[in-house]
C-alpha positions in Angstrom: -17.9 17.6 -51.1 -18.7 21.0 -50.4 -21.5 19.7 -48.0 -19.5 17.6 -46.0 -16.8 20.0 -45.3 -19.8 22.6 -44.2 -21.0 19.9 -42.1 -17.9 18.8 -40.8 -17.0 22.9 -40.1 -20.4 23.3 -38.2 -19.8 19.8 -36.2 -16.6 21.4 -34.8 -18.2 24.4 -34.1 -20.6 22.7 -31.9 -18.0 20.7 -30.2 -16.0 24.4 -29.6 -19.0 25.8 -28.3 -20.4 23.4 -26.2 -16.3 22.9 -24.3 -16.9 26.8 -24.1 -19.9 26.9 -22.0 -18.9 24.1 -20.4 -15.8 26.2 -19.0 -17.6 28.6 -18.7 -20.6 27.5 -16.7 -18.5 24.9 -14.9 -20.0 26.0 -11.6 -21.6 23.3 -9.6 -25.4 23.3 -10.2 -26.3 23.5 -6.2 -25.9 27.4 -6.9 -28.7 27.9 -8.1 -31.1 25.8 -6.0 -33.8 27.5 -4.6 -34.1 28.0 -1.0 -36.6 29.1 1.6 -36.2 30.0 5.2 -40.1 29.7 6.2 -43.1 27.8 5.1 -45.3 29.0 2.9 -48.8 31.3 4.3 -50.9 28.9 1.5 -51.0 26.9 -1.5 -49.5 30.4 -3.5 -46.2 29.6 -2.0 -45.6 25.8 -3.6 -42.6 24.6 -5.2 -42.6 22.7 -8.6 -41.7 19.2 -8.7 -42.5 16.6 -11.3 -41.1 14.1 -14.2 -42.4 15.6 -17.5 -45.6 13.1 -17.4 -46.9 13.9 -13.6 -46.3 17.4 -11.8 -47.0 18.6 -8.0 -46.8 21.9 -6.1 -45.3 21.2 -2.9 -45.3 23.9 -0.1 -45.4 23.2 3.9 -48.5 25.7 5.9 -46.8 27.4 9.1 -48.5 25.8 12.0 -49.9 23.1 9.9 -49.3 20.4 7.2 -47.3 19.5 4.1 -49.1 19.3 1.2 -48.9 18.3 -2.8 -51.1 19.1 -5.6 -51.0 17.0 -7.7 -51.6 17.4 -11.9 -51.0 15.2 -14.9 -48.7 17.3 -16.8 -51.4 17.2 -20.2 -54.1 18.1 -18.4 -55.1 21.5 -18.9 -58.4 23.9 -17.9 -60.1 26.3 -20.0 -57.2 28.6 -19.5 -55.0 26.8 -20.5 -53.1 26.4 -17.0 -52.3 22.8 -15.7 -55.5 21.6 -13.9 -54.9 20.1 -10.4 -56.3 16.4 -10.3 -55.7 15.9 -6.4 -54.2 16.7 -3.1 -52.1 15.1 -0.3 -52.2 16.2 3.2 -49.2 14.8 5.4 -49.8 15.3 8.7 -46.8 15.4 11.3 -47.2 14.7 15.1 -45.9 17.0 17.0 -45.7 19.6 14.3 -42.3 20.1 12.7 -43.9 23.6 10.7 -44.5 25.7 14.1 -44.1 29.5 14.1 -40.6 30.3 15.4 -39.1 26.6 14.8 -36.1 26.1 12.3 -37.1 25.6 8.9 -35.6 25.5 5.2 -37.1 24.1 2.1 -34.9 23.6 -0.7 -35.3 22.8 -4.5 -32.4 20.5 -5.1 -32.1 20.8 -8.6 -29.3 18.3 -8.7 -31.6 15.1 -7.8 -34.8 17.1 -8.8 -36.4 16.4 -5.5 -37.8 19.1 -2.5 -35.6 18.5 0.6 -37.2 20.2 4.3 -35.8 20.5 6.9 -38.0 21.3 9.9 -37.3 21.5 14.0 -35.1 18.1 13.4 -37.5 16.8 11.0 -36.1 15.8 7.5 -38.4 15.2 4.1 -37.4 14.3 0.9 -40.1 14.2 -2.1 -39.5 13.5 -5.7 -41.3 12.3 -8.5 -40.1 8.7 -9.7 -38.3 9.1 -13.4 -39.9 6.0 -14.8 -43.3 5.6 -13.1 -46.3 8.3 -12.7 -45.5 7.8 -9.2 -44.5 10.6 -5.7 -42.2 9.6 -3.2 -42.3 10.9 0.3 -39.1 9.9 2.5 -39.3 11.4 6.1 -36.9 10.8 8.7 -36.9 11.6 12.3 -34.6 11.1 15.4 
């Protein structure tokens, strides 16, 4: 008896706490997205993207092309960092990255995907939830 009231106590007190933070932290999520105003000077400046099974780096050169590099998210090198299996190059013509043109990259963490916007140029990547599988949606006037 003694164990189910306990139980019962510390069930409530979950419940309690969890409508606490919930008031608490009630702010919308798109807060905290993270936003850049320029494309990345090289693979150093990638964002994170991925599904818990597959992972990329995403990140946009000034002047040049959007890239991913890709990983498996168990594969690991001797240092025990996530080894990069492969790259993909997307190559826009005329060039939506060119120095002094409008830019913003922006980790939506509400739909987990990277969403640029580039001189008129909108891309949308995400990783697919239920397949090992990268998705590249780009839309143009």
């Amino acid at each position: 008896m003694k164990r189910a009231i306990s139980h019962d106590i510390l069930v409530v007190l979950l419940f309690l706490g969890l409508m606490l933070t919930k008031s608490v932290a009630g702010e919308p999520i798109e807060r905290y997205n993270v936003v850049w105003e320029s494309p990345s000077k090289d693979a150093s400046g990638q964002m994170p993207l991925g599904n818990g099974d597959i992972a990329a780096g995403v990140y946009a050169i000034e002047n040049g092309d959007l890239y991913l590099l890709l990983a498996k998210n168990d594969a690991f090198n001797y240092n025990g960092d996530i080894y990069k299996t492969g790259r993909v190059r997307v190559s826009l013509n005329p060039n939506p990255f060119a120095k002094g043109k409008p830019f913003r990259q922006t980790l939506d963490l509400s739909t987990g995907s990277i969403r640029i916007e580039a001189n008129g140029i909108s891309l949308r990547i995400w990783a697919d939830a239920n397949r090992p599988v990268y998705h590249v949606q780009i839309n143009s006037p």
